[in-house]
Phi, psi and omega in degrees: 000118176277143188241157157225161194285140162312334175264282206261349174107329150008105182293140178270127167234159194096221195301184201268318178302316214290166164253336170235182173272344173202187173263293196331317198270312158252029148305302175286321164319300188329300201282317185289308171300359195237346210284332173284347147263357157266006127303316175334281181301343138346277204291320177278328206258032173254330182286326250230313181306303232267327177321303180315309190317317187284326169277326162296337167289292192271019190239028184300325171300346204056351195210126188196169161227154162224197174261145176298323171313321185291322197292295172317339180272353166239043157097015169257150173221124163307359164287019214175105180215165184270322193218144129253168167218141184257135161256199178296339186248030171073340179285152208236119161247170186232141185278204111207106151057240201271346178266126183251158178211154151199175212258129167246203225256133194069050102114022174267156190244144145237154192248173181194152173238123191271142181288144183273000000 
């Protein structure tokens, strides 16, 4: 009794378990069956990649300030972040992994970086 790959239809030659005919074939299987939730994720951690980026670029210092104008021109978006921390005094910051950032008064931001 002959098997065939799950992608192309293909006869499987070699062991008794197997399912495609090649790494290509179950590689592109993989990839069809996944594809609409590794867009998702794709599409949030490509948000989550450029945020970071932007608070380290304006964050050389680990302690810093900017504006919501800069951070918007250049393409950050507050919906998408990794953590928040509420401290003791009420202040609410927000992440991407070790860079933090949160809004004070006139629409300024401090950025902070957390130790690892």
């Amino acid at each position: 009794m002959s098997k065939t790959c799950l992608e192309c239809g293909d006869k499987i030659i070699g062991r008794e378990d197997k399912k495609f005919c090649s790494d290509g074939c179950r590689n592109a299987y993989n990839n069809k069956m996944n594809k609409d939730q590794n867009n998702l994720m794709r599409n949030i951690n490509n948000k989550l990649r450029k945020n970071y980026r932007i608070l380290c670029e304006l964050n050389p210092e680990e302690k810093g300030k900017t504006t919501k104008t800069k951070l918007l021109s250049k393409g950050f978006d507050f919906e998408f972040f990794t953590s928040m921390l509420q401290t003791k005094t009420g202040n609410t910051y927000f992440f991407l992994y070790d860079q933090g950032y949160r809004a004070l008064e006139d629409d300024f931001y401090m950025l902070v970086k957390k130790d690892n």
